[in-house]
C-alpha positions in Angstrom: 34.0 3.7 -77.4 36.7 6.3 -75.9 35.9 5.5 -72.5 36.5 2.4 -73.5 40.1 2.9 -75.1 41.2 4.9 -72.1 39.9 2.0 -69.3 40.2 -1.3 -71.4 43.4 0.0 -73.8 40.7 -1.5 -76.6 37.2 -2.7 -77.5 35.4 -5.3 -79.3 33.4 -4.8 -82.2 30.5 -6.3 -80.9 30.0 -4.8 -77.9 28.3 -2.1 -79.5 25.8 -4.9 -80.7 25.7 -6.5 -77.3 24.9 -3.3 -75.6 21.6 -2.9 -77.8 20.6 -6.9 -77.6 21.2 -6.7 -73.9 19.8 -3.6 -72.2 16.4 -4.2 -73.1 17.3 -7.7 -71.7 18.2 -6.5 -68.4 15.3 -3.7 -68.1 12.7 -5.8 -68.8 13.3 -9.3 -67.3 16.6 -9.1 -65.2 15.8 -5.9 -63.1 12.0 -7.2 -62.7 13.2 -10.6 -61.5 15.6 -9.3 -59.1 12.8 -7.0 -57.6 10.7 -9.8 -57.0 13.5 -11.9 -55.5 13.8 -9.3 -53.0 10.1 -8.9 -52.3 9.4 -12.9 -52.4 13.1 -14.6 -51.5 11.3 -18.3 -50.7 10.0 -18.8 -54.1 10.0 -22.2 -55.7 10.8 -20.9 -59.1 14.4 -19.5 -58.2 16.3 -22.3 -58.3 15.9 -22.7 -61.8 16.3 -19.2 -62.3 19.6 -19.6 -61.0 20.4 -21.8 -63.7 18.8 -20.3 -66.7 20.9 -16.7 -65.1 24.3 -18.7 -65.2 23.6 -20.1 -68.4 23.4 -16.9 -69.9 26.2 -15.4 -67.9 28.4 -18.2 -69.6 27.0 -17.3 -73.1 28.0 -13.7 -72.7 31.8 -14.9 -71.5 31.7 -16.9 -74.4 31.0 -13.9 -76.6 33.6 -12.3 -75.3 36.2 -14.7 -76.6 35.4 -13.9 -79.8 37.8 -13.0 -82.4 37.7 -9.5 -83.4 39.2 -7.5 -80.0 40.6 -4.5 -81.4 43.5 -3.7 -79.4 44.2 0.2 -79.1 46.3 0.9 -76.4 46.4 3.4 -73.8 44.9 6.5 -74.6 45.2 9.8 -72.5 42.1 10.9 -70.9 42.0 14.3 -73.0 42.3 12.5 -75.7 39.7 9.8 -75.0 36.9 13.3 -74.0 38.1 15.5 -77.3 37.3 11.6 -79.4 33.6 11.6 -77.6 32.8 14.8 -78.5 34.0 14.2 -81.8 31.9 10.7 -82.0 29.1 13.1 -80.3 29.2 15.7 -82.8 29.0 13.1 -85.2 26.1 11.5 -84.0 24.1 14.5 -84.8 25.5 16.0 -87.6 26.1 12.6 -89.3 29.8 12.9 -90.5 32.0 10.7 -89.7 34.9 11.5 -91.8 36.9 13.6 -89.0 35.9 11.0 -85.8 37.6 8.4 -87.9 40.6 10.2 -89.2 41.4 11.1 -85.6 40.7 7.9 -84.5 43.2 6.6 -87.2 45.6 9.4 -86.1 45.7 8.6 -82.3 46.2 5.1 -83.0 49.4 5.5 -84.7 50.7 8.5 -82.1 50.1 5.7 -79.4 51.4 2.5 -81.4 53.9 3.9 -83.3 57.2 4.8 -81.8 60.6 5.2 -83.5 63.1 4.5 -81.2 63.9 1.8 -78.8 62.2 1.3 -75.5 63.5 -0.4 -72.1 60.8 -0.4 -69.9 61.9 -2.1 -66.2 58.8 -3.7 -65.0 57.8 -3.4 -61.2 57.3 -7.0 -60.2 58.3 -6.7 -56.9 61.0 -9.5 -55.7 62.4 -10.5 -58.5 63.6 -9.0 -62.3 61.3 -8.2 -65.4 62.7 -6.3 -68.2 60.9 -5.3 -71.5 62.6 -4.4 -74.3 60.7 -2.8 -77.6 62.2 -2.4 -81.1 61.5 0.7 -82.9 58.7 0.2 -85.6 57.3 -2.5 -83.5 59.6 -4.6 -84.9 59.8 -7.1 -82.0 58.9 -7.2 -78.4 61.1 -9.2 -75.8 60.4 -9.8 -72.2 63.4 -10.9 -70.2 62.1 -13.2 -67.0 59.0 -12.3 -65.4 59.4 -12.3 -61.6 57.2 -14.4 -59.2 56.7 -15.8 -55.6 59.7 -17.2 -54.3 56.9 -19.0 -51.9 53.5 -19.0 -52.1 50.8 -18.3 -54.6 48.3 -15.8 -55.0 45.5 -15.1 -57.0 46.5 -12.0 -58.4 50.3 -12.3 -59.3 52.6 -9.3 -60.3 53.1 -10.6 -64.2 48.9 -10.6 -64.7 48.2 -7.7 -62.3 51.1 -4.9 -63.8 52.5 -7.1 -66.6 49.9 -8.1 -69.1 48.2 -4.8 -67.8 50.9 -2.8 -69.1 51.5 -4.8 -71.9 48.0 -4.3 -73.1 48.2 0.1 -72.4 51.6 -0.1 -74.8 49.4 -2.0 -77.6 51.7 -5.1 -77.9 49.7 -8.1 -78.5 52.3 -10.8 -78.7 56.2 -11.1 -77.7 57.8 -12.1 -80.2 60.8 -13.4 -78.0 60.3 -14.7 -73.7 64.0 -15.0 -72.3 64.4 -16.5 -68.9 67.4 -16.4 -68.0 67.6 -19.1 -64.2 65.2 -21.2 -62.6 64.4 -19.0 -60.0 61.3 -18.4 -59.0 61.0 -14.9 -58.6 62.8 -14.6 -62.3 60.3 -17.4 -63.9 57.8 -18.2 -61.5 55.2 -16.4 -63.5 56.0 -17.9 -66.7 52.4 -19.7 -66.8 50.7 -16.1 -66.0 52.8 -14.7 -69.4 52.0 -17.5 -71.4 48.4 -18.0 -70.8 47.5 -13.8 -70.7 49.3 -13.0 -74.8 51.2 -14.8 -77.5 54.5 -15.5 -77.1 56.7 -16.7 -80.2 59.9 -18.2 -79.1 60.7 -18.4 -75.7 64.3 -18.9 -75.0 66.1 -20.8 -71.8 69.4 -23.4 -71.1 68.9 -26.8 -71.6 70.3 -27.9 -68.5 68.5 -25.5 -66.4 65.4 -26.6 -68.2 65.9 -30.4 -67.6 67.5 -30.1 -64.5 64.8 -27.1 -62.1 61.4 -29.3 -62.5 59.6 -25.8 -61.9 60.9 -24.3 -64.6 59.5 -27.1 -66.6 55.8 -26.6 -64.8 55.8 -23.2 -65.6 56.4 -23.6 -69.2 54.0 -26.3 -69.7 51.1 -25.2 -67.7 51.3 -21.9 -70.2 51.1 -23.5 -73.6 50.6 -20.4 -75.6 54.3 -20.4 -77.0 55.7 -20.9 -80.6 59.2 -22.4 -80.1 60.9 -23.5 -77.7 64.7 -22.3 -78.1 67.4 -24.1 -75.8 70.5 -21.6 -75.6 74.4 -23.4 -74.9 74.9 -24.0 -71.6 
């Protein structure tokens, strides 16, 4: 689990689960299969290999979707080895009092923050400000940068935004503010949407019914709440 929490900022229940379903799974018929493939590339059975190997792939993406993701947030790398030997120590000794109280304890010292935080995201061209209540209170993002031209498959707002909003441990925004229809301000509006919850987001009505790609953006999300139109 700690390696975990310091790579993926959380872990799934499950996966502990999965990880004793599955190995025996790969040993035994995966890794086999593959050496033969190797060995005997023109057999007549692979073809339908290759299904029965993609159907399973998309079962285990669909076990990953389910509910249950226990979001942690980022946890420093001494931290994450001084939990494992903990967990470790626990193994063998079979008390898991202290692993859990620590656990319990680093969640809060990385969650739980009483003062207010304005983070200035690095979104390249373009503006992306967080802002963070204390408490947890409520979590803003103001605009969220974007290609002025182009698009690309791995866009600043899912590549540094939802990364980083995943290592702080925020799991929804409670407010989206874009303030002009540019593109590098809103361009990645979809990418925020789609990638974490967003409760309000909050705009101009003439600068939504007026800039048509400010409109695309919001609809091609459809994760929001509300939709709050400001006075012009």
């Amino acid at each position: 689990m700690p390696p975990l929490l310091v790579a993926m900022y959380g872990v799934h229940p499950l996966t502990f689960a999965f990880n004793c379903v599955l190995m025996p799974v790969f040993e035994r018929v995966l890794m086999p299969v593959l050496i033969v493939a190797v060995c005997w590339p023109g057999c007549p059975l692979w073809p339908a290999c290759n299904v029965m190997l993609t159907r399973f792939e998309s079962g285990l993406i669909w076990l990953g979707q389910l509910p249950g993701y226990w979001h942690f947030a980022a946890l420093p790398w001494v931290a994450g080895l001084m939990l494992l030997w903990l967990i470790l120590r626990a193994v063998v000794r079979r008390r898991w009092l202290t692993p859990i109280l620590v656990t319990l304890i680093m969640y809060m010292w990385v969650n739980i923050h009483p003062q207010w935080r304005v983070t200035i995201i690095d979104v390249g061209q373009g503006d992306s400000i967080l802002i963070e209540a204390p408490w947890k209170q409520a979590t803003v993002l103001i605009d969220t940068g974007g290609r002025a031209f182009g698009e690309t498959s791995s866009p600043p707002a899912k590549r540094v935004t939802l990364n980083y909003l995943a290592a702080r441990g925020i799991t929804h925004l409670d407010m989206l503010v874009l303030t002009h229809p540019d593109a590098d301000h809103v361009g990645d509006a979809a990418v925020i949407t789609k990638g974490i919850a967003v409760r309000q987001i909050v705009t101009t009505r003439l600068q939504l019914g007026l800039n048509s790609l400010l409109a695309h953006r919001l609809l091609a999300g459809r994760a929001y709440g509300q939709l709050w139109l400001a006075a012009d």
